[in-house]
C-alpha positions in Angstrom: 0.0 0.0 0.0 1.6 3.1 -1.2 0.7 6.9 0.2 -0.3 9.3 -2.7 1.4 12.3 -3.6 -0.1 14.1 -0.7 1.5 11.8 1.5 0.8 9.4 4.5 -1.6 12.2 6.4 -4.0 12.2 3.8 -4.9 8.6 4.5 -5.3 8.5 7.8 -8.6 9.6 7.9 -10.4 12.3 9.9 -12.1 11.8 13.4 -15.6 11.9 14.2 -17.4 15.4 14.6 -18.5 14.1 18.4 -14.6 13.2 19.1 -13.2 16.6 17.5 -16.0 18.5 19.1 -15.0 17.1 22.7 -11.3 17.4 22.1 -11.2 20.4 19.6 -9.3 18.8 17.2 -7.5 21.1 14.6 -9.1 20.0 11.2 -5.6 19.6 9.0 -3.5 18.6 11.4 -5.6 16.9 14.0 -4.2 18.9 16.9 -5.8 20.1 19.9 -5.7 23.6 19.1 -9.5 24.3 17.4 -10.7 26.2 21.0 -9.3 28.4 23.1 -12.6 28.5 25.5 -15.1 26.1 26.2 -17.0 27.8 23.3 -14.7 30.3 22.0 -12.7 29.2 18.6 -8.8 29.7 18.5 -7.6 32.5 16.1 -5.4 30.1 14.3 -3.8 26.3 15.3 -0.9 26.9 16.9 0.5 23.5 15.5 0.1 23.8 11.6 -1.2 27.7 11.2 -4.5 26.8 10.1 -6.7 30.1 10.1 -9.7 29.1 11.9 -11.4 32.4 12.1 -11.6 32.6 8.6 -13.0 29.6 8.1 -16.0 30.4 10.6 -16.7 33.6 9.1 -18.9 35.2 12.2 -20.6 32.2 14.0 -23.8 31.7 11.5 -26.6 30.7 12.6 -25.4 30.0 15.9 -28.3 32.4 17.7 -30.6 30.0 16.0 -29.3 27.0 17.3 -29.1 28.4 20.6 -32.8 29.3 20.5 -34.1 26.1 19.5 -31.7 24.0 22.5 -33.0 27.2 24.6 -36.6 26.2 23.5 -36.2 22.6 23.8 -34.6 23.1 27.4 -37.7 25.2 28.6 -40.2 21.8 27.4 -38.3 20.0 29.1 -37.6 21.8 32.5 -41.7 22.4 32.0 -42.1 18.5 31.4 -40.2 17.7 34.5 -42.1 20.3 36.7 -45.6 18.7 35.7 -44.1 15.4 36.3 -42.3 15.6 39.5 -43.4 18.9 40.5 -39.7 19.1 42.8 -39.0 21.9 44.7 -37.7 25.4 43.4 -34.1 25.1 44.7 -33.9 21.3 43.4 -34.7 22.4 40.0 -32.6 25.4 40.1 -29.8 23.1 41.4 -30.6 20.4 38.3 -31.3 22.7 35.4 -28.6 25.1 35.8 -25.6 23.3 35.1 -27.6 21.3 32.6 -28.1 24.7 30.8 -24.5 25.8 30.9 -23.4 22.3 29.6 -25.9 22.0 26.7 -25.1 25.3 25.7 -21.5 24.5 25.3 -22.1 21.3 24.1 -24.3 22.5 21.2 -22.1 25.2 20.5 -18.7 23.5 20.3 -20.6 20.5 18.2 -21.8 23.0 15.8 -18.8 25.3 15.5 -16.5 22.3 14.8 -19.1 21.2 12.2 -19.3 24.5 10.0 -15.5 25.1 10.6 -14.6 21.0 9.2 -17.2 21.8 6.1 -15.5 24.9 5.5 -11.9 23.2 5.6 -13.7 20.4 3.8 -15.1 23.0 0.8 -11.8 24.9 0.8 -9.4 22.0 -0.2 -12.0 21.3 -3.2 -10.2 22.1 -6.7 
């Protein structure tokens, strides 16, 4: 099995979008370098020089998204109360961090999404 002209990293593959989501995984050269904050995208990876800011272009869409895991949060939190009906500082105490990690979540899933198609579009002839 021979490498092509672009050599052996263009056959390794790329990593799953939940895997380079969680780890922030740089998408040329794999390295850990795609956020700087839980949420916040890096300017460029420090490893290869990749510009990742130009790639996602202003964050589209991602008050959309935001609104519909904000909507789907509210159901829920609403579901639960007619359910179990628990007390205010118990639901406080449960939905907050659930908030703060589903927002984070979403966001770092969707921003590594649109920032790999980009990359993905880019290195198109």
């Amino acid at each position: 099995m021979t490498a092509g002209p672009a050599g052996p990293e263009e056959n390794k593959g790329q990593p799953g979008l939940v895997s380079a989501a969680l780890s922030g995984l740089c998408p040329r050269c794999g390295a850990r370098t795609l956020f700087e904050g839980p949420a916040q995208l890096a300017d460029e990876c420090s490893a290869c020089g990749l510009d990742i800011l130009a790639l996602e272009r202003g964050g589209r869409f991602v008050g959309v998204v935001t609104m519909l895991l904000a909507l789907a949060l509210i159901l829920a939190a609403l579901g639960v109360d007619e359910w179990l009906r628990p007390p205010l500082w118990a639901s406080f105490l449960f939905w907050a961090p659930v908030t703060i990690a589903s927002v984070i979540g979403t966001l770092r899933f969707y921003k590594t999404m649109w920032v790999y198609h980009q990359y993905e579009e880019s290195q198109q002839p």
